[in-house]
C-alpha positions in Angstrom: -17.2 216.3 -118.1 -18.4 212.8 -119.3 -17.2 211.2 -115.9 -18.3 214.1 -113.9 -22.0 214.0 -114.9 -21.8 210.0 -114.3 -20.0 210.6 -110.8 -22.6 213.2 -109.8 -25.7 212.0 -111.3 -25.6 214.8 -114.5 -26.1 217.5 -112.3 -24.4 220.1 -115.1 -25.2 223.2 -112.8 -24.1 222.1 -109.4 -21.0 223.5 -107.5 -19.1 220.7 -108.2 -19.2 221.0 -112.4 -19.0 224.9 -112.0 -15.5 224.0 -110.2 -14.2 221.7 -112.4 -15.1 224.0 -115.4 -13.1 226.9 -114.2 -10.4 224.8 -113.4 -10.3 223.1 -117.0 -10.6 226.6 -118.6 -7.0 227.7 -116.0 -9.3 230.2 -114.0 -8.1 228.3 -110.9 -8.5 231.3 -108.2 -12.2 231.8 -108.9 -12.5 227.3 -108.7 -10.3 227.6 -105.5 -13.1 229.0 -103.0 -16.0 226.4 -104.6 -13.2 223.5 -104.2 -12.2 223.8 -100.5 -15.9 224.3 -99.9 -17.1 220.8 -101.2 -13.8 219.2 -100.3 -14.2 220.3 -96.2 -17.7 219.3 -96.7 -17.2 215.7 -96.8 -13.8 214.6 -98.2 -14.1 210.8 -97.4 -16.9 210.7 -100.4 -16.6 209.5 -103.7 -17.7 213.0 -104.5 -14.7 214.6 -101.9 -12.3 212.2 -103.7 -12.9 213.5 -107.4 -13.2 216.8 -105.7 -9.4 216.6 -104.0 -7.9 215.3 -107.4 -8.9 219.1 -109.0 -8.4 221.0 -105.4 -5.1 219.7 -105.6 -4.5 220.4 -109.2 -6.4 223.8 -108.7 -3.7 224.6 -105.1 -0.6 223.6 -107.6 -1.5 225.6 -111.0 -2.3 228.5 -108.6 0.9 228.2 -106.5 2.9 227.7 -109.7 1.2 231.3 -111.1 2.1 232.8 -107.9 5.5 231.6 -107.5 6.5 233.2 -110.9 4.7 236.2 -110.6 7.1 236.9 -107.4 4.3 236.6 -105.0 6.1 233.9 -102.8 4.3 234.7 -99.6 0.6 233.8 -101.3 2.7 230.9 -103.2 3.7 229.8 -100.0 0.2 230.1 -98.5 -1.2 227.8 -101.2 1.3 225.7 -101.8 1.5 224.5 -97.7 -2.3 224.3 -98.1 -1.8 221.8 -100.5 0.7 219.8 -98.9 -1.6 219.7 -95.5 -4.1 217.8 -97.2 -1.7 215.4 -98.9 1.9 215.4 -97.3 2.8 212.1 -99.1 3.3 213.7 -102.5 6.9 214.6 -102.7 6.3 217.3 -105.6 3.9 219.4 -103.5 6.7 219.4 -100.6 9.0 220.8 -103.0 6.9 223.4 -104.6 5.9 224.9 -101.0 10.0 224.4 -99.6 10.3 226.9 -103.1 7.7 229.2 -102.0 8.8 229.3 -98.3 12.3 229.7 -99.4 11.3 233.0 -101.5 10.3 234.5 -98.4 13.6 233.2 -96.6 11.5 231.2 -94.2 14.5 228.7 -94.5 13.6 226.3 -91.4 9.9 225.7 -92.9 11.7 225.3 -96.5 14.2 222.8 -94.6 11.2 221.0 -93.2 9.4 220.3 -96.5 12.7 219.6 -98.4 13.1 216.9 -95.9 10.0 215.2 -96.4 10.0 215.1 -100.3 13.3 213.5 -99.9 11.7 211.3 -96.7 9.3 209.9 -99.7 12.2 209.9 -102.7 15.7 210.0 -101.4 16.4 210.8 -105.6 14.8 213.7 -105.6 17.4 216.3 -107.2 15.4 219.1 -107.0 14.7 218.6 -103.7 17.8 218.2 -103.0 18.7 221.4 -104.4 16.1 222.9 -101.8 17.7 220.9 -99.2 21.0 222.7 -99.9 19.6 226.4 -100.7 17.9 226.3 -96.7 20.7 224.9 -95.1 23.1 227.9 -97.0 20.4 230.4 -96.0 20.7 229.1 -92.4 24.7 229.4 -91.9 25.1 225.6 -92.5 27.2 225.8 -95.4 29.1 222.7 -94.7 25.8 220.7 -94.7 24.7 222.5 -97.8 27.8 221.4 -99.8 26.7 217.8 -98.9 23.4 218.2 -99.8 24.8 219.1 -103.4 27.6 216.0 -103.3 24.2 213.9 -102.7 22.4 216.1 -105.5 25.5 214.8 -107.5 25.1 211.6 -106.4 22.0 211.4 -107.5 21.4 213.1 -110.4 24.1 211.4 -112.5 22.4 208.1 -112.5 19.9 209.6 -114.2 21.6 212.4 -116.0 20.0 214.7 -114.5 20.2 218.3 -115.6 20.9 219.6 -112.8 24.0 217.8 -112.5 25.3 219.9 -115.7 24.9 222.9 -113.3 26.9 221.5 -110.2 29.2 218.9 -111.5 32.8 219.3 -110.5 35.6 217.0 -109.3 36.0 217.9 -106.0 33.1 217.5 -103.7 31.7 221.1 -103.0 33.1 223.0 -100.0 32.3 225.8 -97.7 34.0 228.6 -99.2 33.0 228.1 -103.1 28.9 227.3 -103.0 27.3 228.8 -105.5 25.3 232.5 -104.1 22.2 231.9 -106.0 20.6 228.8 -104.5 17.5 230.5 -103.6 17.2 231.9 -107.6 18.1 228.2 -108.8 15.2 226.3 -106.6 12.4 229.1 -108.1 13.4 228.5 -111.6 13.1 224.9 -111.2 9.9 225.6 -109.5 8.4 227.5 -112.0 9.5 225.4 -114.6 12.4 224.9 -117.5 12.3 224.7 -121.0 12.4 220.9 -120.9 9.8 219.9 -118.5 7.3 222.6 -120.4 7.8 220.7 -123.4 7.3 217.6 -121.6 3.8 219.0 -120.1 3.0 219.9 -123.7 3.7 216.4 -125.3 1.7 215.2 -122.5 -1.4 217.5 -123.0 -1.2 216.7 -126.8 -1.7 213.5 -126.2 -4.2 214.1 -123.5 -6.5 216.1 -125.9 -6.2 213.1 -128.8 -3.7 214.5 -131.2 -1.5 211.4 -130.6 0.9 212.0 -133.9 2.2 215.4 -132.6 2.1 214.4 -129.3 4.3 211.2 -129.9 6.4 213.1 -132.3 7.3 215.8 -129.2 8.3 212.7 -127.4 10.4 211.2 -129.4 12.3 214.8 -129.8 12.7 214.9 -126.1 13.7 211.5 -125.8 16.5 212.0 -128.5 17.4 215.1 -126.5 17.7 213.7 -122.8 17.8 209.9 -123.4 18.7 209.6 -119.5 15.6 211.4 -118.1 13.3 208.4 -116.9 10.6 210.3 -116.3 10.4 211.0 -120.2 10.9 207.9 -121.0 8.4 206.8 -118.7 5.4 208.9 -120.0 6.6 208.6 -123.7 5.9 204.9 -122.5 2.3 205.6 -121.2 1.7 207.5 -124.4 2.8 204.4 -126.4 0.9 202.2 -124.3 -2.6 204.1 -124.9 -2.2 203.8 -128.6 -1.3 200.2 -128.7 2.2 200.2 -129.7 3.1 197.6 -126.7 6.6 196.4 -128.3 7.3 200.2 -128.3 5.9 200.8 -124.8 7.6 198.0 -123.4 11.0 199.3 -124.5 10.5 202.8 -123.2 9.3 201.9 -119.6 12.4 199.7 -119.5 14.9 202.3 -120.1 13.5 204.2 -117.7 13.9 201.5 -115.5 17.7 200.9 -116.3 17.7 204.4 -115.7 16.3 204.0 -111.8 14.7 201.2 -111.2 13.1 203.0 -108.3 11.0 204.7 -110.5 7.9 203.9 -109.5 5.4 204.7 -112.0 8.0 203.3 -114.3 7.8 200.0 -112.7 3.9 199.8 -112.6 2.9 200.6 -115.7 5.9 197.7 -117.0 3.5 195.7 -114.9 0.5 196.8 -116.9 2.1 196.3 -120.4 3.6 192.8 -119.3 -0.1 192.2 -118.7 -1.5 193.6 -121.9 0.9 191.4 -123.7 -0.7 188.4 -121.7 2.6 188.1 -119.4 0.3 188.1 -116.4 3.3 185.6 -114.3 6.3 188.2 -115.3 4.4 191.2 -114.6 3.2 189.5 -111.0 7.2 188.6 -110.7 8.4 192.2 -111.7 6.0 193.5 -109.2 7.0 191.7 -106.7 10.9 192.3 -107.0 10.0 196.0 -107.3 7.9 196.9 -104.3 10.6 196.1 -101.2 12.7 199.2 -103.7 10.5 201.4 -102.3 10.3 200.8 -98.6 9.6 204.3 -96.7 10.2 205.9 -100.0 6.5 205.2 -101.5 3.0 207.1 -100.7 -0.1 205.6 -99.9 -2.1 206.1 -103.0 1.1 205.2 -104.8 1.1 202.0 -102.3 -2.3 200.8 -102.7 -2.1 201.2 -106.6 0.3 199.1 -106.6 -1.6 196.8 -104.3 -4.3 196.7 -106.2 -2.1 195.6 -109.6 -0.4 192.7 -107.7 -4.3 191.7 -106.3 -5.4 192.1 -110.1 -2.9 189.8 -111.1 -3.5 187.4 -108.4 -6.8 187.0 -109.0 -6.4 186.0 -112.8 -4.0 183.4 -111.9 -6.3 182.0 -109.8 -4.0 183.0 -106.9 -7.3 184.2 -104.7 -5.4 183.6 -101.3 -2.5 185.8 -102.5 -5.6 188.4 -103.4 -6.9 188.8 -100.4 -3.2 189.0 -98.5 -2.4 191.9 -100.8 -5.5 194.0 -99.9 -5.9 192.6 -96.3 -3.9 195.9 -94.6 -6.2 198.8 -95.9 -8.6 200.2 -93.9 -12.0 201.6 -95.4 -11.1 199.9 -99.3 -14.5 200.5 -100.4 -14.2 204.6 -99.9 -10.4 204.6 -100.4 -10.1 202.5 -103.7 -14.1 200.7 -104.5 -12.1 198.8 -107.9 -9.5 196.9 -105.2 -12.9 196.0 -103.2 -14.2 194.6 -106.0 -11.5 192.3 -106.4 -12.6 191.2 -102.6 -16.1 190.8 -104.1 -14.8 188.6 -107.1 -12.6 186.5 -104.8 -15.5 185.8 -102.4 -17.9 185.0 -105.3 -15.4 182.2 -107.5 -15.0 181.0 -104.0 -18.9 180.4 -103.7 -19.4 182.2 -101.3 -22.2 184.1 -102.8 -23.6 185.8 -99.9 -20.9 187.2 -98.7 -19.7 188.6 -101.8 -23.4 190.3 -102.4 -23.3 191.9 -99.1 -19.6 193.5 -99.9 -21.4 194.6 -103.2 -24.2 196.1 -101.5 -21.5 197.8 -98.9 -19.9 199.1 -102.3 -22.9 201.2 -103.4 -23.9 202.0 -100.4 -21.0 205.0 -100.9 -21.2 204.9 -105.2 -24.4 205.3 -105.2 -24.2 206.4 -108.8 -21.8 204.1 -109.8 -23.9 202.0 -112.9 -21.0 199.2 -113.1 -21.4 198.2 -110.0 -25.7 198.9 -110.2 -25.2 196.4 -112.6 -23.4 193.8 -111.2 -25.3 194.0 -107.9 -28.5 193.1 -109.6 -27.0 190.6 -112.1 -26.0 188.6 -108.8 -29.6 189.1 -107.2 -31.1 187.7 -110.8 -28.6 184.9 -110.1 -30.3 184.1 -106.3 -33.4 185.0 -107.9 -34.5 188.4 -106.2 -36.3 189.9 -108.4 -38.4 192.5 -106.5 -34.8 193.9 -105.7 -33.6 193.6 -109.6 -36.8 195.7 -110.5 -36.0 197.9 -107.9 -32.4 198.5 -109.3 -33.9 198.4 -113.0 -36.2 201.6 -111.6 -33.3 203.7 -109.2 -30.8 203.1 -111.5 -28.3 205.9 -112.0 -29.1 208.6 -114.4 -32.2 207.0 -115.2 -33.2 203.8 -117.1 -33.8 205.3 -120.0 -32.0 207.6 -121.4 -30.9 205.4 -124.5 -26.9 205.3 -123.8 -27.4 202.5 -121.1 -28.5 199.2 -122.6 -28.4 197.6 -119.5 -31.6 198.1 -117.5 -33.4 196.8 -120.8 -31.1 193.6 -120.4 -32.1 193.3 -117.1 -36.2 193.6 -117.7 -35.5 190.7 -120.6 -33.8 188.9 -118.4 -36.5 189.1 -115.5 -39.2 188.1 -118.0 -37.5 185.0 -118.8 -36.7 184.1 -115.4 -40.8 184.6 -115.1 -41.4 182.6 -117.9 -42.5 185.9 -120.1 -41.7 186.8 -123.5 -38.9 189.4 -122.8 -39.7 193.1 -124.2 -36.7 193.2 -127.1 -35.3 196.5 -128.3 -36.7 197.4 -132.4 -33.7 195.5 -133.6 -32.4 193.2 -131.5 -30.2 191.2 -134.4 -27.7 194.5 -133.4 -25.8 196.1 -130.3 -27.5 198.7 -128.6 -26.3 201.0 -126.3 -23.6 203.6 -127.0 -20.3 201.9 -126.9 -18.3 201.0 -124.1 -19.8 199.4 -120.4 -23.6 200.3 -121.4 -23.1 198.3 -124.5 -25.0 195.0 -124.7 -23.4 192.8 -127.4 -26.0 191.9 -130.7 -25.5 187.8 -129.4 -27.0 188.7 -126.4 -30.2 189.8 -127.5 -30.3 186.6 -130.2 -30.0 184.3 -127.2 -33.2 186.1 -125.5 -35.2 186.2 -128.3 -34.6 182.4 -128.9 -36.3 182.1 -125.2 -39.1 184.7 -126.4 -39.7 182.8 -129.9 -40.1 179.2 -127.8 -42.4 180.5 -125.1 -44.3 181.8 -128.2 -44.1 178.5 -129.7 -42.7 180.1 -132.9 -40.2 176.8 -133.2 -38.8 177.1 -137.0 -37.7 180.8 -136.3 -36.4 179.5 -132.7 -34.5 177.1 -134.8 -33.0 179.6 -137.2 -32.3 181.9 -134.6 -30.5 179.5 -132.7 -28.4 178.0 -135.5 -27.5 181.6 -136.4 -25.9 182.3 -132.7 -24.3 179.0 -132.9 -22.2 179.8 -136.2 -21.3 183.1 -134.8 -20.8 182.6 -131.3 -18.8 179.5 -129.5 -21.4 180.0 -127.0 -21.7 178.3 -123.4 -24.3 176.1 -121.9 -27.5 178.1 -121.8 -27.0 178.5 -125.8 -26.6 174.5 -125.8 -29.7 174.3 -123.6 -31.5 176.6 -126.0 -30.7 174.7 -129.4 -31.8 171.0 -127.5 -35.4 173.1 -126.6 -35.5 174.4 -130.3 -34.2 171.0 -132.1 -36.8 168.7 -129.8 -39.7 171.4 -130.6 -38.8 170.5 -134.0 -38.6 167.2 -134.3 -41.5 166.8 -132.4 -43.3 168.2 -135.9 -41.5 167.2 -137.9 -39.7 163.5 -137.2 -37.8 163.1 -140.1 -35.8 165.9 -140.2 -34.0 163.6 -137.2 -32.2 161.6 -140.2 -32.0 164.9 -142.6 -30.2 167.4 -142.0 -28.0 165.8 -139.9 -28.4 167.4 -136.4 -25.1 168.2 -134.2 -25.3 169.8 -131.0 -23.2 172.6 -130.1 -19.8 172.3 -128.0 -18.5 174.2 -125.9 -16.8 174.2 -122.4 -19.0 173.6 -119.6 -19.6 176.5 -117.7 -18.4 175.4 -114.4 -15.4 174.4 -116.1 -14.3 178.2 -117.4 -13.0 179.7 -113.8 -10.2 177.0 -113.7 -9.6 176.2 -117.3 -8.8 180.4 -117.7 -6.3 180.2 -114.8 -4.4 177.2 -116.0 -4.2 178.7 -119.1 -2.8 182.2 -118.0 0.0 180.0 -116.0 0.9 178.7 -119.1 1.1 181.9 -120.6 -1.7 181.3 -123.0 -3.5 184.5 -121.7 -5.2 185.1 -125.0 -6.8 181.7 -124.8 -8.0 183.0 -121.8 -8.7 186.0 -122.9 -11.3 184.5 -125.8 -12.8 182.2 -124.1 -13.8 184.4 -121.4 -15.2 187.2 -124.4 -17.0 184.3 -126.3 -19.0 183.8 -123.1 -19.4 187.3 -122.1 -20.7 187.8 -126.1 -23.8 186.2 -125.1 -23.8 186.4 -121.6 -22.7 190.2 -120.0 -25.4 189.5 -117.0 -23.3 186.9 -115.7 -20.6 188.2 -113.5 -18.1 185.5 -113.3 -17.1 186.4 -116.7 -16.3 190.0 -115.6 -14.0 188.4 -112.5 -12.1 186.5 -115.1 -11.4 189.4 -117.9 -8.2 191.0 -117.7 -10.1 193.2 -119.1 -12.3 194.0 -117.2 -10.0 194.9 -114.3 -6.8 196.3 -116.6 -8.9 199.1 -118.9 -10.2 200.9 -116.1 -6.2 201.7 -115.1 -5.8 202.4 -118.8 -8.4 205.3 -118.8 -6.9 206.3 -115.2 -3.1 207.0 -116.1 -5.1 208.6 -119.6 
């Protein structure tokens, strides 16, 4: 419920966490009513959004229950309720073509086979449905080349079902198999293989990684030829690391059908973990006209939003904004791929304009702290600082409530920009926050207590301070700035320490230099160069936002914790 409580501003006993909780404990009727409530209410909010994703999970698990309790006519009820709401998703077309077909409405379960197969001409079980309709309308000879295609099909990929219909001949109008109807609701309801497949997948999902990665690699020893195994045994390998693994995985899948198209994004994403930002863009890019009229438009602007992600790291900013030019509404539909608008607007310098697509952005995530954060790091940057107290005050879930460093961050960095000694936290020599986003790194607070110990005019422990950050960090140009102010208020003491110790000043990369310097190196495929450089700044730095544009990072983990 950690995400819902950030989403919704903690409200534990609101409809929206009752919902969700019944849904996550499988009482899915009782969540149904609350769901289509909230959902109707205002489904173009963030809130709607998150609200869909379990109404739609919620319509599914319900129509499933149904379905194999006999109860096709309610199936059918839910189950076309489902696919109202999103008729791009092939799977939900098939599920209600099942339920309608139980109730030998075979024209509506024609209709929906149709579409699923509209979105993925592949789609055996479809297919299947396709072919079961058209028998129970009289058109056998149509229904014996709906299982040809099924064939057709299915043995590119070894499909099970293929096992089932294979023959020599192509199928003909006097020998089609009489149970159809019996064969679509057992695929509907589910075989041995794909619940096995589910349960590998929810293993994983609830952290026991060994016995979820061990249930893979059974099933993938059993059906090598299924890409859609392969393909989550891949995502499974990729949220643990093993990237070689991963990699392997996702591209047997692909050899499998290289239309596969979560296949082919998340090869993008490892190819980009593994720093191989130029392949992944290329593989990308060969992939998507594969899917012409076949893809869905969350699937479309996923995909979207990879290539822009890409883009942007390579310093390819035009190619960004080309690749999310077509959507309508990005902020509501998809506020990460707006961001990438924002980030392309600010390395471009134009500052303005990328604070007033920021402000746009929370305007609908209102309790979004990420971007709360990065909207007032920019106004500390133009110096508005009655609007960064007034962020440090509203911010979401409350300034503080000890998990979110950042809004003390912010007040230390205020008072320095007033020429204060910043408030520090007890011990600012370590991290504070809880881990993750609302973490600010131990270097950071070092650097601010270095401004705090020279506006107090303590100038040996400014020194020592100082020298510390520069042997841990490689720093960038305010820490250089910093060791001149603390090395002059020194000497000016104390003159002969100019001849002993020896005094060197700190190197590092100008600043200005860093945008540039990162893209040219990801070109040259030296992405982890990149990669540290742009985390050595960041280490001291976190409240400037051009090293959150140029982490891969800082746009990649976000897509790890989605396909979680």
């Amino acid at each position: 419920m950690t995400f819902l409580r950030r989403m919704f501003g903690g409200r534990s006993q609101d409809g929206y966490a009752r919902a969700i909780a019944l849904v996550e404990d499988g009482r899915l009727a009782e969540a149904l009513p609350i769901l289509r409530e909230v959902y109707a209410a205002d489904r173009a909010s963030p809130q709607g959004s998150v609200t869909g994703y379990y109404l739609r999970q919620a319509l599914v698990g319900e129509g499933r229950r149904l379905l194999e309790n006999g109860d096709h006519a309610e199936a059918a009820r839910t189950l076309t309720e489902a696919t109202g709401h999103w008729p791009d998703y092939p799977d939900l077309q098939f599920l209600a073509g099942a339920a309608a077909c139980g109730t030998g409405d075979w024209d509506t379960a024609l209709g929906h086979a149709r579409a699923a197969l509209q979105r993925n001409p592949d789609y055996c079980e479809a297919r299947l449905l396709e072919a079961a309709a058209l028998q129970g309308l009289g058109r056998d000879a149509e229904a014996a080349g709906s299982l040809d295609k099924l064939l057709e099909s299915g043995r590119r990929v070894d499909h099970e079902l293929v096992r089932e219909f294979a023959r020599d001949d192509p199928h003909a109008v006097g020998d089609l198999p009489d149970d159809l109807t019996a064969r679509v609701r057992r695929v509907a309801v589910g075989d041995d293989a794909k619940r096995r497949l589910n349960e590998a997948v929810a293993q994983c999902r609830a952290g026991r990684w060994d016995e979820g990665l061990a249930a893979f690699t059974e099933l993938v020893d059993r059906y090598p030829r299924y890409p859609d195994i392969r393909a989550k045994h891949a995502a499974a390998l990729y949220q643990v690391g093993r990237l070689d693994l991963a990699q392997r995985e996702v591209e047997a899948a692909l050899a499998i059908n290289d239309r596969y198209r979560s296949a082919v994004s998340l090869h993008g994403l490892i190819l980009a973990e593994r720093g191989r930002l130029r392949e992944a863009a290329h593989a990308l890019e060969v992939a998507v006209p594969r899917f012409e009229g076949t893809i869905g438009r969350h699937e479309e602007l996923f995909l979207a939003y990879l290539r822009a992600t890409l883009a942007l790291l390579l310093g390819e900013r035009g190619v960004c904004r080309e690749l999310l030019s077509g959507w309508n509404d990005l902020g509501r539909q998809f506020a990460r791929a707006e961001l990438l608008l924002v980030a392309c607007d600010d390395l471009d310098g134009w500052h303005d304009a990328a604070q007033r697509r920021l402000d746009t952005l929370l305007e609908i995530w209102t309790a979004d702290a990420e971007m709360t954060f990065l909207r007032a790091v920019m106004l500390l940057a133009a110096g508005q600082w009655a609007a960064v107290e007034a962020a440090i005050t509203h911010w979401p879930g409350g300034a503080g409530n000890g998990d979110d460093a950042r809004p003390l961050l912010l007040q230390a960095r205020l008072d320095v920009s007033r020429g204060r000694e910043p408030t520090l936290p007890a011990d600012w020599s370590e991290a504070v926050g809880v881990s993750g986003p609302g973490e600010v790194p131990a270097g950071t607070w070092r650097q601010i207590a270095v401004h705090g110990l020279l506006l107090g005019g303590h100038y040996q422990a400014a020194w020592d301070e100082i020298q510390a950050l520069v042997a841990d960090e490689e720093g960038d140009e305010e820490t250089g700035r910093l060791w001149l102010r603390a090395a002059a208020a020194r000497i000016a003491g104390e003159p002969e320490l100019l001849a002993h110790p020896r005094l060197e000043a700190p190197r590092a990369v100008p600043d200005a230099w860093v945008p540039e310097l990162c893209c040219t190196l990801r070109r040259g495929g030296a992405a982890d160069r990149a990669e540290a450089l742009v985390r050595s700044r960041a280490r001291v730095r976190p409240d400037v936002v051009t090293w959150s544009w140029l982490s891969a990072g800082f746009w990649l983990a976000p897509v790890r914790r989605w396909i979680a």
